[in-house]
N, CA, C and O atoms as a GROMACS GRO file, in nm:
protein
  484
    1UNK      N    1   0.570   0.304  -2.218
    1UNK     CA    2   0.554   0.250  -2.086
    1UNK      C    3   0.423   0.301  -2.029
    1UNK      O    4   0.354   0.390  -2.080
    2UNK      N    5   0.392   0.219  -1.894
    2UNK     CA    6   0.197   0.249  -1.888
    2UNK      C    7   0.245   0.212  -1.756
    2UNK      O    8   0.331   0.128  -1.730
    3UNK      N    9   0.168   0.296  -1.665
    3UNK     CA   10   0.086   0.246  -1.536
    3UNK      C   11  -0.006   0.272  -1.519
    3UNK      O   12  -0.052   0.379  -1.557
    4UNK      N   13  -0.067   0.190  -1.459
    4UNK     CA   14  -0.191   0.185  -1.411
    4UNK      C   15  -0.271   0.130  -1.244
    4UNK      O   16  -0.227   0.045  -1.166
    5UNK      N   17  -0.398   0.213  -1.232
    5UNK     CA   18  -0.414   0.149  -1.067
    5UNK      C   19  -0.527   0.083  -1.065
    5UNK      O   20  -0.596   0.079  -0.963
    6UNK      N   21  -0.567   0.007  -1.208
    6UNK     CA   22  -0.639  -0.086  -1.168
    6UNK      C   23  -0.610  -0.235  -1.098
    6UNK      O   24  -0.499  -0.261  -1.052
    7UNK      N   25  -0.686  -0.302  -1.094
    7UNK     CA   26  -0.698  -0.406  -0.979
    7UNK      C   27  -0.668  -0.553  -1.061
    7UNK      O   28  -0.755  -0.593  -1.137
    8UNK      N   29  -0.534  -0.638  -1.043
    8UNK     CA   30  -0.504  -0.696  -1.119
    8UNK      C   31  -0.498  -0.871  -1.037
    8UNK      O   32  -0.421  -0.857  -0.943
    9UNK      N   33  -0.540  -0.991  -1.039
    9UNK     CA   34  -0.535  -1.093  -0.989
    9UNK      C   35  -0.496  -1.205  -1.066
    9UNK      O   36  -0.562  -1.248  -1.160
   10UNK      N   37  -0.382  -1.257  -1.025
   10UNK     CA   38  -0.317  -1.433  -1.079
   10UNK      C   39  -0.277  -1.528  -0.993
   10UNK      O   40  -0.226  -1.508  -0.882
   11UNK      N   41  -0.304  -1.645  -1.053
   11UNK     CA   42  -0.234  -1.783  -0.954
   11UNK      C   43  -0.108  -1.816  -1.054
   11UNK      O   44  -0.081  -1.795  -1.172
   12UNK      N   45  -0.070  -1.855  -0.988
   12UNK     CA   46   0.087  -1.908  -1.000
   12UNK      C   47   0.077  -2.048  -0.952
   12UNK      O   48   0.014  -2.098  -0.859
   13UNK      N   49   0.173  -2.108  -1.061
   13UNK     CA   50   0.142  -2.307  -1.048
   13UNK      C   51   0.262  -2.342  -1.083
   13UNK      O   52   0.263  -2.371  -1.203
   14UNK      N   53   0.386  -2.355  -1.023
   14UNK     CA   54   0.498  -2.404  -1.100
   14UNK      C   55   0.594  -2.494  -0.998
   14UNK      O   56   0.527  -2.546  -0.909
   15UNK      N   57   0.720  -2.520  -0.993
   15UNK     CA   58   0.831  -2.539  -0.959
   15UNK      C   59   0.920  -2.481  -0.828
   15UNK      O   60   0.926  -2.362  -0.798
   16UNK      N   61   0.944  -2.521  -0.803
   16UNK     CA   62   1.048  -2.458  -0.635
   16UNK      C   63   1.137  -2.494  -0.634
   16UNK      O   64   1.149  -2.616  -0.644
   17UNK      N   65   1.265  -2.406  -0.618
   17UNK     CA   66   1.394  -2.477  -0.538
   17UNK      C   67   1.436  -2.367  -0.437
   17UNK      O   68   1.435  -2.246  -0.464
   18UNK      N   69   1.475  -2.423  -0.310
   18UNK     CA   70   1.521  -2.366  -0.234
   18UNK      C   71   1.672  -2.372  -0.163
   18UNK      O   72   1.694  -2.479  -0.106
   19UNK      N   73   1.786  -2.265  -0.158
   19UNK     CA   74   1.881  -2.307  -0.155
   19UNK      C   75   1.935  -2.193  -0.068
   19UNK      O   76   1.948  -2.074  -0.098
   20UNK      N   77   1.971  -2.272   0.074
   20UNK     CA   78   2.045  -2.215   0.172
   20UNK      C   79   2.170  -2.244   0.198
   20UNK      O   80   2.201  -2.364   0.203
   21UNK      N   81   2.279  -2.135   0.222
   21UNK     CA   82   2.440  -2.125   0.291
   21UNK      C   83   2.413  -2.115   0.439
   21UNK      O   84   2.310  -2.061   0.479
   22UNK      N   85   2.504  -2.167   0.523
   22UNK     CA   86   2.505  -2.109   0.647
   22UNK      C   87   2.667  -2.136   0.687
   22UNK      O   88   2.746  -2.231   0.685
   23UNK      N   89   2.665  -1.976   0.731
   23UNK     CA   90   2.807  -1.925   0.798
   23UNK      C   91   2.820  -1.882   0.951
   23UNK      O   92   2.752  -1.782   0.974
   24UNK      N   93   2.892  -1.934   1.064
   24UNK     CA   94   2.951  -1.944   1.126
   24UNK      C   95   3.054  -1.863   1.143
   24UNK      O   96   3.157  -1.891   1.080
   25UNK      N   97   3.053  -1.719   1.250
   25UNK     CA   98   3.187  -1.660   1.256
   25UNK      C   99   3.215  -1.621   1.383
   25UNK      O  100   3.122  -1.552   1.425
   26UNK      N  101   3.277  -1.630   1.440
   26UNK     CA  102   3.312  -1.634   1.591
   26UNK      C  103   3.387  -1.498   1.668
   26UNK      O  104   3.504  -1.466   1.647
   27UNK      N  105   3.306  -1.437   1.747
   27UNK     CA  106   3.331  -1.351   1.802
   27UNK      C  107   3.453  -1.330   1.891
   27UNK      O  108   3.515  -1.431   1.924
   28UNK      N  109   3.504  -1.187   1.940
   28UNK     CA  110   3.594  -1.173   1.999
   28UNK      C  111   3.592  -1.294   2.156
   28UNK      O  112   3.690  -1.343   2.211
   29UNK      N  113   3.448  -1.314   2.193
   29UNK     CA  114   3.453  -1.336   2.321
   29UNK      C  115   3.406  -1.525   2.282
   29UNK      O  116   3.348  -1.589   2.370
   30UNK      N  117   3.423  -1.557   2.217
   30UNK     CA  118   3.435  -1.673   2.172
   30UNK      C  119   3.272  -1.736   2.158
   30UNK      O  120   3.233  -1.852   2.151
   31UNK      N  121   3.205  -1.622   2.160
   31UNK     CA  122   3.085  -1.657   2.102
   31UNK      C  123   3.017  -1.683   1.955
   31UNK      O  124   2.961  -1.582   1.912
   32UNK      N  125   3.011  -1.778   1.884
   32UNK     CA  126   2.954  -1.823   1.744
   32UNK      C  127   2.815  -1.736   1.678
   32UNK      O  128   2.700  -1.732   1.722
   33UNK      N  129   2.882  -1.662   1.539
   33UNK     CA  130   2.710  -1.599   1.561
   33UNK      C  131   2.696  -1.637   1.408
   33UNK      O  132   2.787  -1.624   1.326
   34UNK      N  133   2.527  -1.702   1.372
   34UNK     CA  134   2.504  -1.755   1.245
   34UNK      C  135   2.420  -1.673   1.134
   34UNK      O  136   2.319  -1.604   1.145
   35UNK      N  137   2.473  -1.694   1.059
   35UNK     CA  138   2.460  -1.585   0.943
   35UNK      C  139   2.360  -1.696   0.815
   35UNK      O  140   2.394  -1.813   0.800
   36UNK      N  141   2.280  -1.654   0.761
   36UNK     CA  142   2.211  -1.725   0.664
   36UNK      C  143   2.197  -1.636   0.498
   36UNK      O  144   2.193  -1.515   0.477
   37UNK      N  145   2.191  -1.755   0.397
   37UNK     CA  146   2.196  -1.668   0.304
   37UNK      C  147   2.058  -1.753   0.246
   37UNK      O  148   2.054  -1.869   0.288
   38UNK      N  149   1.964  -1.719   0.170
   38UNK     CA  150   1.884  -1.775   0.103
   38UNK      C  151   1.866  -1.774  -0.055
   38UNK      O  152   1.897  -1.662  -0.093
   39UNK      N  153   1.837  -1.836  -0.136
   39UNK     CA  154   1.805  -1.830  -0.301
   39UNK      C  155   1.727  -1.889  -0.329
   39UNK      O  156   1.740  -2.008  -0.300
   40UNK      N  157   1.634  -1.859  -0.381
   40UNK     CA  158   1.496  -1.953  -0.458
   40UNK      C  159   1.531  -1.895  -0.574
   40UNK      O  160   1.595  -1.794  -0.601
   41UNK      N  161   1.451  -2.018  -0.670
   41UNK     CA  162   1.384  -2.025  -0.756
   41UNK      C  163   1.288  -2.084  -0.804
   41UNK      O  164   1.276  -2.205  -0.784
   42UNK      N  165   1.200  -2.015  -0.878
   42UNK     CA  166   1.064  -2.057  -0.968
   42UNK      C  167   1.069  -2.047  -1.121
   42UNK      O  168   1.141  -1.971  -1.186
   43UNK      N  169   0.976  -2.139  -1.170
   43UNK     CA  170   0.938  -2.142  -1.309
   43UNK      C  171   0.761  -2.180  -1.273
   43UNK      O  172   0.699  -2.252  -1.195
   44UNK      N  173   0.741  -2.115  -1.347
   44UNK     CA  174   0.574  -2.186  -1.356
   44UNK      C  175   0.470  -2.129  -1.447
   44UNK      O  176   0.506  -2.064  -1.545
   45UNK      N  177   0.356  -2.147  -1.425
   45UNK     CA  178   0.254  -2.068  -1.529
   45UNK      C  179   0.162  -1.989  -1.471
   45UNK      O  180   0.145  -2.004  -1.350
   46UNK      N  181   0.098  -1.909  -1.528
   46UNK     CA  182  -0.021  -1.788  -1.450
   46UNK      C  183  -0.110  -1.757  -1.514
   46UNK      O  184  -0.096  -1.744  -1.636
   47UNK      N  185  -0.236  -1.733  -1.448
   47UNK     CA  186  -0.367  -1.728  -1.524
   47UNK      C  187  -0.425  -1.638  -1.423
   47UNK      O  188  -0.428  -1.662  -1.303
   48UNK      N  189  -0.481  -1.506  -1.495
   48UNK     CA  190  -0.559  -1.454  -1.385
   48UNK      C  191  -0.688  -1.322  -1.468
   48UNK      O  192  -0.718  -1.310  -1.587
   49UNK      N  193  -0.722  -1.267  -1.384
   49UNK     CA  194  -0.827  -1.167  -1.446
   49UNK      C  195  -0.798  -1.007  -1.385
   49UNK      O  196  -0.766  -0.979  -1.270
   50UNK      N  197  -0.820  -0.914  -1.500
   50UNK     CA  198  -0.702  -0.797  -1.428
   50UNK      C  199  -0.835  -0.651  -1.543
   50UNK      O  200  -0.932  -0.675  -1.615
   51UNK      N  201  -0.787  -0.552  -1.514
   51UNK     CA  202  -0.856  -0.438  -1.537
   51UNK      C  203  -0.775  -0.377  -1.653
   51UNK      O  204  -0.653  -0.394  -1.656
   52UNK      N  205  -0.855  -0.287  -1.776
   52UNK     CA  206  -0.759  -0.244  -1.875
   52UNK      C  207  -0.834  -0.080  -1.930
   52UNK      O  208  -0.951  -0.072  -1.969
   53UNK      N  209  -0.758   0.012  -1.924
   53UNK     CA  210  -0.846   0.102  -1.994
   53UNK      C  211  -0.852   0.104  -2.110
   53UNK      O  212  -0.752   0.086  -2.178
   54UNK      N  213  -0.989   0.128  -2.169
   54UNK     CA  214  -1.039   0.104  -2.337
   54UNK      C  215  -1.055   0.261  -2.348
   54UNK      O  216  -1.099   0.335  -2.260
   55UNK      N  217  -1.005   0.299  -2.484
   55UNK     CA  218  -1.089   0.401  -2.538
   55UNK      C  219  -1.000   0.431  -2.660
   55UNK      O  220  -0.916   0.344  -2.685
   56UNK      N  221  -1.004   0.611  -2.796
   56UNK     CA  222  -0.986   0.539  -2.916
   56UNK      C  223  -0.862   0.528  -2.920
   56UNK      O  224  -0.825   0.507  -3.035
   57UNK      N  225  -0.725   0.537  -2.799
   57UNK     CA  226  -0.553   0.531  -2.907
   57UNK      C  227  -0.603   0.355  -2.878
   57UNK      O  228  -0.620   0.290  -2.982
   58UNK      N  229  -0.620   0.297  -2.772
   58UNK     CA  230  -0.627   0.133  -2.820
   58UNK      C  231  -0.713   0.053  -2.862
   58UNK      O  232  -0.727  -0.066  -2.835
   59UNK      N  233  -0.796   0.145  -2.954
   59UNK     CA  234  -0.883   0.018  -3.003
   59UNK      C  235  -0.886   0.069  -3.170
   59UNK      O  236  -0.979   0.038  -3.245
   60UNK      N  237  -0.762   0.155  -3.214
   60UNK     CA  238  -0.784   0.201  -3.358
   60UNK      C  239  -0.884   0.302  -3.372
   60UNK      O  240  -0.906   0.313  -3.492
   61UNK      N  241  -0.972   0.403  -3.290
   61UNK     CA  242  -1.036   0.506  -3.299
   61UNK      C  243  -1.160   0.437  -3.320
   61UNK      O  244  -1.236   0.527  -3.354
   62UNK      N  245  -1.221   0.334  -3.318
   62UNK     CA  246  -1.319   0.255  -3.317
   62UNK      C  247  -1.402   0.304  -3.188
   62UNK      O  248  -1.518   0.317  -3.225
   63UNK      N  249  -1.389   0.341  -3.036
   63UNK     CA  250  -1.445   0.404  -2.963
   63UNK      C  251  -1.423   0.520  -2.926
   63UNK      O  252  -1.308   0.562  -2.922
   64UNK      N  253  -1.530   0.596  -2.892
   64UNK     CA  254  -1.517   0.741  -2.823
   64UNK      C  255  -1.538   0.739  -2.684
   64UNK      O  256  -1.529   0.849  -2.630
   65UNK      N  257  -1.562   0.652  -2.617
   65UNK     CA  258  -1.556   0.670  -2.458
   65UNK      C  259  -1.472   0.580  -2.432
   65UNK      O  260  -1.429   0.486  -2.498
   66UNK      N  261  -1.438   0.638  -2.269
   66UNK     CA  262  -1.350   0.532  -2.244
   66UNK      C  263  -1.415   0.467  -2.068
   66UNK      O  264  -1.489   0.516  -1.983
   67UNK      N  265  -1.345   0.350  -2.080
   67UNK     CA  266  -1.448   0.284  -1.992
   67UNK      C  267  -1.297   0.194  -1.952
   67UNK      O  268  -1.193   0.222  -2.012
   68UNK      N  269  -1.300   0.083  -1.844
   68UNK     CA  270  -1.214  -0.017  -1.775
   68UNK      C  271  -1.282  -0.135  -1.802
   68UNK      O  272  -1.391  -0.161  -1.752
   69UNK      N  273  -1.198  -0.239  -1.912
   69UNK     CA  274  -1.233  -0.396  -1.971
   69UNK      C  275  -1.173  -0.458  -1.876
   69UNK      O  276  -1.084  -0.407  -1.808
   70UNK      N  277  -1.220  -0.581  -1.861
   70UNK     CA  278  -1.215  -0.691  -1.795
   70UNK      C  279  -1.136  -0.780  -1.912
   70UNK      O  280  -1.188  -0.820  -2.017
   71UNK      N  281  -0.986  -0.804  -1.865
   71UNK     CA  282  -0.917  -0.918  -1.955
   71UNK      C  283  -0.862  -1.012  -1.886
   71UNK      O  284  -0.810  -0.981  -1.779
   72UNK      N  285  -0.860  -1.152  -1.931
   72UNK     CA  286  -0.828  -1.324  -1.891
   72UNK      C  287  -0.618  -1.295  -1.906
   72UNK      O  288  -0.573  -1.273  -2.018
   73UNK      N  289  -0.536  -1.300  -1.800
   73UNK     CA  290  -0.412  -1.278  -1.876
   73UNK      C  291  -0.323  -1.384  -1.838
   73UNK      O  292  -0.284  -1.365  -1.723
   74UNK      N  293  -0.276  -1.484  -1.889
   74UNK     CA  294  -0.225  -1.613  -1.898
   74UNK      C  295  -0.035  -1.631  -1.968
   74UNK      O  296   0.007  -1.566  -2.063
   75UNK      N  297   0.021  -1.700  -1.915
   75UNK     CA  298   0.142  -1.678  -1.931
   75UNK      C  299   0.216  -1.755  -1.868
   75UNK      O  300   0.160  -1.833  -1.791
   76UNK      N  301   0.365  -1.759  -1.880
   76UNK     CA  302   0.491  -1.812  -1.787
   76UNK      C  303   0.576  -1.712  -1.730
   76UNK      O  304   0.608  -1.613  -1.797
   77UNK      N  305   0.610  -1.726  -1.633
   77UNK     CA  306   0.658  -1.654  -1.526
   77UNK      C  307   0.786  -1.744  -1.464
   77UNK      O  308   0.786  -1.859  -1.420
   78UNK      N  309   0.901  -1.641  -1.479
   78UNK     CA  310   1.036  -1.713  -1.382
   78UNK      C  311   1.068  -1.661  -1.258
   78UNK      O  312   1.048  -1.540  -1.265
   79UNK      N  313   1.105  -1.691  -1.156
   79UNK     CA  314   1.094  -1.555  -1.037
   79UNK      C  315   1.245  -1.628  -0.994
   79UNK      O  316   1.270  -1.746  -1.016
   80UNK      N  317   1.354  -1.516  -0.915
   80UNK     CA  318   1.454  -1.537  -0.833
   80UNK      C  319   1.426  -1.476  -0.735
   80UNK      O  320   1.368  -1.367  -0.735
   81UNK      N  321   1.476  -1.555  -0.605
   81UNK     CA  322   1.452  -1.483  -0.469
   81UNK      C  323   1.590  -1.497  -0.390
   81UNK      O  324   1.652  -1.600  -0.364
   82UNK      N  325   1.615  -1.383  -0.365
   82UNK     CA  326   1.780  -1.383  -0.261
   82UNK      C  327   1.712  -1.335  -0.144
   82UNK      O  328   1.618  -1.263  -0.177
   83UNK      N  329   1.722  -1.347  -0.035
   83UNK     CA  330   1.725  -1.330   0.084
   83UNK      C  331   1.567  -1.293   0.067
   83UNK      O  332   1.486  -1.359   0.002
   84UNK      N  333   1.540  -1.168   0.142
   84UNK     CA  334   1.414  -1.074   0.165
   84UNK      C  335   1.398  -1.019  -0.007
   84UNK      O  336   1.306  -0.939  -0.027
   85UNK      N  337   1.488  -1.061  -0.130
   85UNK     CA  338   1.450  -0.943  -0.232
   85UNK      C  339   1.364  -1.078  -0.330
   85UNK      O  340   1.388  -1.190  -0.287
   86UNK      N  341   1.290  -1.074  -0.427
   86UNK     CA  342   1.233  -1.138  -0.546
   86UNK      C  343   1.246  -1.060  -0.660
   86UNK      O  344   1.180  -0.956  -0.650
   87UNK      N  345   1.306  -1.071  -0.765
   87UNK     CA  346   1.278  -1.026  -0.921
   87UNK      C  347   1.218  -1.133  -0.976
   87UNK      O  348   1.236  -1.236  -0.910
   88UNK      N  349   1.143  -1.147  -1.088
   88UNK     CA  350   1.076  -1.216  -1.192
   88UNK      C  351   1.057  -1.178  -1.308
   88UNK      O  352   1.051  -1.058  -1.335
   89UNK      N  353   1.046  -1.251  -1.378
   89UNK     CA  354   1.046  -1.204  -1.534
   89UNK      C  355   0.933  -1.329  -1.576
   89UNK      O  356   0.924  -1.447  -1.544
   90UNK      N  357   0.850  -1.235  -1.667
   90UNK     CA  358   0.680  -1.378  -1.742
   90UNK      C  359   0.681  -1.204  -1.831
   90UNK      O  360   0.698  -1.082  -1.833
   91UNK      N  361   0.630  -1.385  -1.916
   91UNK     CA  362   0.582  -1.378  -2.082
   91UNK      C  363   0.447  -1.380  -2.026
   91UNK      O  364   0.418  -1.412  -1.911
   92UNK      N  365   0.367  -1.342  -2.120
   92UNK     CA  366   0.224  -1.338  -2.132
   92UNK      C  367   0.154  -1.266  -2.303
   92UNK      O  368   0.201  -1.205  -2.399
   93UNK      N  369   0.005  -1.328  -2.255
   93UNK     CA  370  -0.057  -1.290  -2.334
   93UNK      C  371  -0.200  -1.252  -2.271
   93UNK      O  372  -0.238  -1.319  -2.175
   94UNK      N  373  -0.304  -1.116  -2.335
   94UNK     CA  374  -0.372  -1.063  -2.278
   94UNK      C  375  -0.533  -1.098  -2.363
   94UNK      O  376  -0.531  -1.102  -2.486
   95UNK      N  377  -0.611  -1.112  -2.319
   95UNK     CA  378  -0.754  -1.154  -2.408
   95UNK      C  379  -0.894  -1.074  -2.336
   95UNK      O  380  -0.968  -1.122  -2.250
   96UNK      N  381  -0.905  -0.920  -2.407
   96UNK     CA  382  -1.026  -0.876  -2.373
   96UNK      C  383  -1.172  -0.951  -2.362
   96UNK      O  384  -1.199  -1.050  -2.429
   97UNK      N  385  -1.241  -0.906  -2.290
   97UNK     CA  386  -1.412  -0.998  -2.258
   97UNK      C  387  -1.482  -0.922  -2.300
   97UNK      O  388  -1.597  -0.937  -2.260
   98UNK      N  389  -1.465  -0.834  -2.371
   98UNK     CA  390  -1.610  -0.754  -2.402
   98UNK      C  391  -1.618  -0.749  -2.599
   98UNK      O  392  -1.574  -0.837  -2.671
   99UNK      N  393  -1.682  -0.629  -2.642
   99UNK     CA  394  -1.712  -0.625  -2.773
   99UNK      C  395  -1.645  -0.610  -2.863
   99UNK      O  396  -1.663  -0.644  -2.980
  100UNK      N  397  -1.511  -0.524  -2.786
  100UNK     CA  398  -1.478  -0.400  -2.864
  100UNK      C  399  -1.313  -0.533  -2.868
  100UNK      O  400  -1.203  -0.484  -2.896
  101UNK      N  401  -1.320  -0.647  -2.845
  101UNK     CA  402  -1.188  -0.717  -2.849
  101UNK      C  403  -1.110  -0.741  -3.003
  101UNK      O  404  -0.996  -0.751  -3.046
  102UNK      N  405  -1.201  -0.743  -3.036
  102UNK     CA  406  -1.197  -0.728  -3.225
  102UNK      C  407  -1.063  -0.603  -3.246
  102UNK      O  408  -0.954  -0.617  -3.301
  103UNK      N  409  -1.132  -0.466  -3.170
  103UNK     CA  410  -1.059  -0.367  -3.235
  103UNK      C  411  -0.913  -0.351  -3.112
  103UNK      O  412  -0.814  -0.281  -3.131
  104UNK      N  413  -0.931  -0.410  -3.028
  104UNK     CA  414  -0.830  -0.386  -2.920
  104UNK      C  415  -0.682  -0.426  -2.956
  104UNK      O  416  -0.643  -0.537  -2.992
  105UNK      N  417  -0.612  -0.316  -2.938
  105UNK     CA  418  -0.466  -0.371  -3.024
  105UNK      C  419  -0.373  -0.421  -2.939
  105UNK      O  420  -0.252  -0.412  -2.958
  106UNK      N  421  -0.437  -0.486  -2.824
  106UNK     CA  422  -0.328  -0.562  -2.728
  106UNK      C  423  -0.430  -0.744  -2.732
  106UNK      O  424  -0.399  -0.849  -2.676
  107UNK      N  425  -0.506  -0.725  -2.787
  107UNK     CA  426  -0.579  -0.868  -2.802
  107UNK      C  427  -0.469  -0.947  -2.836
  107UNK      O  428  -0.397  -0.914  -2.930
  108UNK      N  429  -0.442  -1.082  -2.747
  108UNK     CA  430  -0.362  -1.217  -2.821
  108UNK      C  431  -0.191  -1.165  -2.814
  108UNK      O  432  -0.101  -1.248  -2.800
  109UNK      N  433  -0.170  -1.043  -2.822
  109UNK     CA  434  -0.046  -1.000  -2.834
  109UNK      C  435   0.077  -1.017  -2.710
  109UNK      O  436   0.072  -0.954  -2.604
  110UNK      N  437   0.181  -1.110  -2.743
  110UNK     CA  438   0.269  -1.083  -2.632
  110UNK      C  439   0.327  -0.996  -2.547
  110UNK      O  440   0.368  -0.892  -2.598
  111UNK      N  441   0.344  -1.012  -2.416
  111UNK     CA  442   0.414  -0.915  -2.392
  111UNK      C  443   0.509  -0.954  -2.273
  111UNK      O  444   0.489  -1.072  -2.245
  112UNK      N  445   0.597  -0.902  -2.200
  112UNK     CA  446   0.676  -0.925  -2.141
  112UNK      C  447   0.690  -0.816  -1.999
  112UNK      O  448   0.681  -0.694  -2.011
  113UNK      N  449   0.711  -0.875  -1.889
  113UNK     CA  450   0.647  -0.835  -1.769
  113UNK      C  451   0.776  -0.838  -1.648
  113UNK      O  452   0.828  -0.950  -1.647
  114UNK      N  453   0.821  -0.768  -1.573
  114UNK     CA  454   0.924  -0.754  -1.496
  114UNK      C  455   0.871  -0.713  -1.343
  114UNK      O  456   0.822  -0.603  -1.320
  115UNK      N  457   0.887  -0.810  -1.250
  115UNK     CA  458   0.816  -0.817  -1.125
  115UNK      C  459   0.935  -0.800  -1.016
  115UNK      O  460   1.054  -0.827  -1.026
  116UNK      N  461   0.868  -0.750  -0.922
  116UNK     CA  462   0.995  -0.688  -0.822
  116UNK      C  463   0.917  -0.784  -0.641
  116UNK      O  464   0.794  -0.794  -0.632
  117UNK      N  465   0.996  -0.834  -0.537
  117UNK     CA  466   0.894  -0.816  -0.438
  117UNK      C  467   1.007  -0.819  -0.339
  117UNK      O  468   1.124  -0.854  -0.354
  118UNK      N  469   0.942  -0.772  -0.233
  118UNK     CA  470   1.007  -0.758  -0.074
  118UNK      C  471   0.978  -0.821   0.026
  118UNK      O  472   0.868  -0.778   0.062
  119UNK      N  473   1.022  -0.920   0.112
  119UNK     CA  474   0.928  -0.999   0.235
  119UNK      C  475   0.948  -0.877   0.327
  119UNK      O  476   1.028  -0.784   0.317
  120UNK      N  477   0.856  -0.901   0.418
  120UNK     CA  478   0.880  -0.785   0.507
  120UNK      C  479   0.869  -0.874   0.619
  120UNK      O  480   0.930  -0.830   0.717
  121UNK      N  481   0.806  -0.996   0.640
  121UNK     CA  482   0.830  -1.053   0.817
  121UNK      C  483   0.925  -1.084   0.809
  121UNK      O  484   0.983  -1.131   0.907
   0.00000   0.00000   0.00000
């Protein structure tokens, strides 16, 4: 497992559904108070440009410094949304821009990605 705090950017292009309950429950004083539930979902695709550290455990010992690559990272992405919460789950694949993409052992390689989000307004 890896984190990292570089600076990562994608668009998202897919599908929507939006699906609301609404409940009705009536107070002692015969006042009605409304309750909402929300669910989305998405499917779609993503393309974006994101930051990677290079040096020798990922490129096969081929470099001795280490420096931050610039990689293209493209993929499908599913997202569920209940109320204020979002999980998502995307496939992807990652494609270094510089020299050393030859020796980079995440070049072309799948991987699989687990996204969390919160609305806050």
């Amino acid at each position: 497992m890896q984190f990292n705090t570089s600076l990562n950017g994608a668009i998202f292009v897919g599908l929507r559904n939006d699906y609301y309950t609404l409940k009705y429950s009536k107070s002692p004083l015969n006042q009605y108070k409304r309750a909402t539930q929300h669910y989305g979902l998405s499917l779609g695709l993503f393309t974006g440009i994101g930051g990677t550290t290079m040096n020798s455990s990922v490129t096969r010992n081929t470099i001795s410094s280490e420096y931050d690559g610039v990689v293209w990272s493209k993929g499908i992405a599913g997202i569920i949304g209940i109320n204020n919460f979002t999980l998502g789950l995307s496939l992807g694949i990652d494609h270094l821009f510089d020299q050393n993409r030859q020796n980079w052992i995440y070049q072309n390689k799948p991987w699989l990605g687990l996204a969390f989000g919160l609305n806050i307004n």
